[in-house]
N, C-alpha and C positions, 0 to 999 in steps of 0.2 A: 337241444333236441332237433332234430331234423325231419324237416316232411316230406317224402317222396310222391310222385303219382304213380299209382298203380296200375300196370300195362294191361292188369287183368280184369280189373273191375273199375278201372278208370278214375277211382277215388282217392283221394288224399290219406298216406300210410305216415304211419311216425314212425321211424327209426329210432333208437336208442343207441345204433353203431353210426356214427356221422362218415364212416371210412368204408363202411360198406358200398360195393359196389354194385349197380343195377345189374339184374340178371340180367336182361338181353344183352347191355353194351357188356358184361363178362362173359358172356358168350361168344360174340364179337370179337373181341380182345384174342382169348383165347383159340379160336378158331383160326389156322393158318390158311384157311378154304380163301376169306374175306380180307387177310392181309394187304394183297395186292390190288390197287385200282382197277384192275381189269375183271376181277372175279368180286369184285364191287358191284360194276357197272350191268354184269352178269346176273347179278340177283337184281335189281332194278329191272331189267328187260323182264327177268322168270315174275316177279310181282304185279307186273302191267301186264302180265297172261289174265290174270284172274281177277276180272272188274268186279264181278260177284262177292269176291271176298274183299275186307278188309284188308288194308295191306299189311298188317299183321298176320291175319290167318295165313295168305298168300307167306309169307315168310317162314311159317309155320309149316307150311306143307312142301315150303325148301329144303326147310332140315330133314324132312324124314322122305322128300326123294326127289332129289331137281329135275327127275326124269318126267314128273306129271305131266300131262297134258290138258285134264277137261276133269274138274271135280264136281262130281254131286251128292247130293244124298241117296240113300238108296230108295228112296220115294218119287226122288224128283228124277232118279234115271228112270223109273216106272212110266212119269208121264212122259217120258219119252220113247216107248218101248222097251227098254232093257232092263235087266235085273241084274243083279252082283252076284259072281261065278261065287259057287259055296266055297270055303276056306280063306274067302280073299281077304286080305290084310286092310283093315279103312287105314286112313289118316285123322287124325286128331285135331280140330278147330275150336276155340273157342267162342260163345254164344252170348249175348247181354242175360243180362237176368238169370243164366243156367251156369250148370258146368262146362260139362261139355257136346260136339257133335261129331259123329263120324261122316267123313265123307271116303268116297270111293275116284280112283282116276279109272277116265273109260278104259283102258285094257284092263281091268278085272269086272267090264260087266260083258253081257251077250243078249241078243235079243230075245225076247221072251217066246216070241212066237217060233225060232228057228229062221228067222230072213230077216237078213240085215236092211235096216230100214237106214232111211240118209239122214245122217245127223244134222240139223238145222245149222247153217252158216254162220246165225249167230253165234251159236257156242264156238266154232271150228276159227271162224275169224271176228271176235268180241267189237274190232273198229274199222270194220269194212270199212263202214257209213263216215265219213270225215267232210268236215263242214263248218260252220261258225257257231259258235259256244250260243245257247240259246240265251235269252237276254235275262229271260227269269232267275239262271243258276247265278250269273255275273250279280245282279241286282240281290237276290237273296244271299249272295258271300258278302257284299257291303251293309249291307242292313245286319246283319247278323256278328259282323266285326263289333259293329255300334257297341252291342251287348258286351262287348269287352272291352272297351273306353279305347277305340280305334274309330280316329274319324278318318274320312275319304275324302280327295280334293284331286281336282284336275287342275292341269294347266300349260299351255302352250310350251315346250322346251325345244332346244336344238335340235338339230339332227343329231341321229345317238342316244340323244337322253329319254330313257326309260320311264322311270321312275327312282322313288326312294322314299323310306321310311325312317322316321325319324320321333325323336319324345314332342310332346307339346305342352299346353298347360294344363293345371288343374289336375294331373295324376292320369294324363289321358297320351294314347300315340296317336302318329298321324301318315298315312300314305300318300303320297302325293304321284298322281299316273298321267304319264306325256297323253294330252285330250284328242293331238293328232294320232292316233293309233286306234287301228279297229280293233274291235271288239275282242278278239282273238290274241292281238298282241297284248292288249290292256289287262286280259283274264292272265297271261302268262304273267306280266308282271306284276300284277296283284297279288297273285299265288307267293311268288318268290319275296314281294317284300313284307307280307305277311308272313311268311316262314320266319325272314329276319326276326319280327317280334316275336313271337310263338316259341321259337329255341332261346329266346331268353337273351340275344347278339345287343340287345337296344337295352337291355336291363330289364326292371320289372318295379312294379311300387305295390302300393297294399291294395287289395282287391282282384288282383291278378291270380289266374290259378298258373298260371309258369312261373317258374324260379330263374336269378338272375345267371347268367351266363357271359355277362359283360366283362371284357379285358380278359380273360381263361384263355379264349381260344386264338387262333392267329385268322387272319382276312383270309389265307386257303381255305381252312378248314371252317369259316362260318361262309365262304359260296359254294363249298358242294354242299353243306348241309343244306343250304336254300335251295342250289339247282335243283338239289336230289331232290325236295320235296317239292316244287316246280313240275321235274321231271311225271314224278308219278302222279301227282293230281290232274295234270294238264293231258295225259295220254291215256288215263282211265275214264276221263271226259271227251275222248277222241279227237284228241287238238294234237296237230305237231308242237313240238316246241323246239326252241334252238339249245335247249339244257342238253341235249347228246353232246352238242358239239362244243359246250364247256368240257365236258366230265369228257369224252374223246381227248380231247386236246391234254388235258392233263394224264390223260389211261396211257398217253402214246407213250412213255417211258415207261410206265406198268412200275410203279416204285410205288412204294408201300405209303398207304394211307395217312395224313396227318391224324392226329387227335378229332377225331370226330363221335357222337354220340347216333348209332343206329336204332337206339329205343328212342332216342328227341324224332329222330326222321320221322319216323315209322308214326309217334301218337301225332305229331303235327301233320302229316298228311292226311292221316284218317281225319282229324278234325276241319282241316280246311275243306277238305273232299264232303264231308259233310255238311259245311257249311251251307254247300250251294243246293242242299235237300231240303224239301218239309220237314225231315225229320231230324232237323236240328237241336240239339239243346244244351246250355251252356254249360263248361265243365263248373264246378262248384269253387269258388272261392279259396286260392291257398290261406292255409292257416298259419299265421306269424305268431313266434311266440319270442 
């Protein structure tokens, strides 16, 4: 029997088809849109529009129109002054605890009053403001690894060397991040080599809620899957990172994607990106059977 995690409700599903394939990566697959690294790299950019959302939702509101620009509810265009022009079509997201939510992109609302009032720069430019990762988010993504048998460790390396994540003992992983690196670069490679763990690249033991992925995929295809989730956690936090100019460098032939999983991406970003919130909480234990 086989146990999947569910993109929908975040919980562990049993299969009875071990061959069946995850909806989103069969959507993926299927899709000629996402075949090419470039229309890849293209929906990363559309998902770091929408810090608000989930990077799933944000994916979710690709499919049904990459044209969006600024999604709200039609409550929250309210406290903004606007309202949603009658007939307009929502977009469909998904909610914790509900079904679902409609939300609206600003060309189908108008102002309430008849005058276009200025939409707040926030919303227009989500990462004006760029700057150094506050120390809280950093400290509360290591603390909160803990809770997944991920220890943290610094230590003086080369020039070049980053970091790297590796097994340790007792059933536990371990990150190890170059100490000369600010905060910034430290957060970047945190992210990525907690990705590595999180897709499953380093394997997995019992008590883990990921499944193992070790020896499957090729060393291409487990560092875009790290940059990508690097990429989108570290620019939804308003940090440059240098994961463009991995995933560039490979887009520049625009040749079709290795084997990569865009439902792995997508739940390990939202979880790391979580990480570094109050509102953290750990996914629930895979089931071995």
């Amino acid at each position: 029997m086989e146990h999947q995690l569910n993109i929908f409700t975040g919980k562990i599903d049993t299969k009875t088809d071990q061959g069946k394939v995850k909806a989103l990566d069969e959507l993926f697959e299927l899709s000629a849109k996402y075949k090419k690294s470039s229309e890849f790299f293209k929906l990363l950019e559309f998902i770091n529009k929408f810090p608000n959302l989930s990077p799933f939702n944000a994916f979710l509101i690709h499919t049904q129109d990459s044209a969006a620009k600024i999604v709200l509810s039609a409550y929250k265009w309210n406290k903004y002054g606007r309202r949603v022009k009658p007939l307009s079509r929502p977009f469909i997201i998904l909610v914790p605890f509900g079904p679902v939510e409609f939300v609206y992109d600003i060309s189908d609302t108008e102002p309430i009053n008849g005058i276009e009032e200025t939409i707040p720069e926030s919303l227009l430019k989500p990462f004006l403001t760029k700057g150094d990762l506050p120390p809280a988010i950093y400290n509360r993504t290591v603390k909160n690894a803990e809770k997944d048998s991920i220890d943290y460790f610094e230590e003086k390396m080369q020039m070049g060397g980053a970091g790297y994540a590796s097994t340790f003992t007792n059933n536990r992983f371990k990150v190890t991040i170059n100490s000369q690196y600010c905060i910034n670069e430290k957060f970047s490679t945190l992210v990525h080599e907690l990705a590595h763990i999180y897709c499953g690249h380093q394997g997995s033991v019992k008590g883990n809620w990921w499944e193992s992925r070790k020896g499957i995929l090729s060393k291409e295809a487990r560092e875009i899957e790290a940059e990508s989730v690097s990429y989108l956690v570290c620019v939804r936090n308003g940090l440059e990172t240098t994961s463009p100019e991995y995933l560039s460098g490979y887009i520049k032939e625009d040749k079709e994607l290795p084997d990569i999983s865009l439902e792995t991406i997508l739940i390990v970003a939202n979880y790391i990106e979580t990480m570094g919130t109050g509102a953290f909480k750990p996914k629930k234990k895979r089931i071995l059977t």
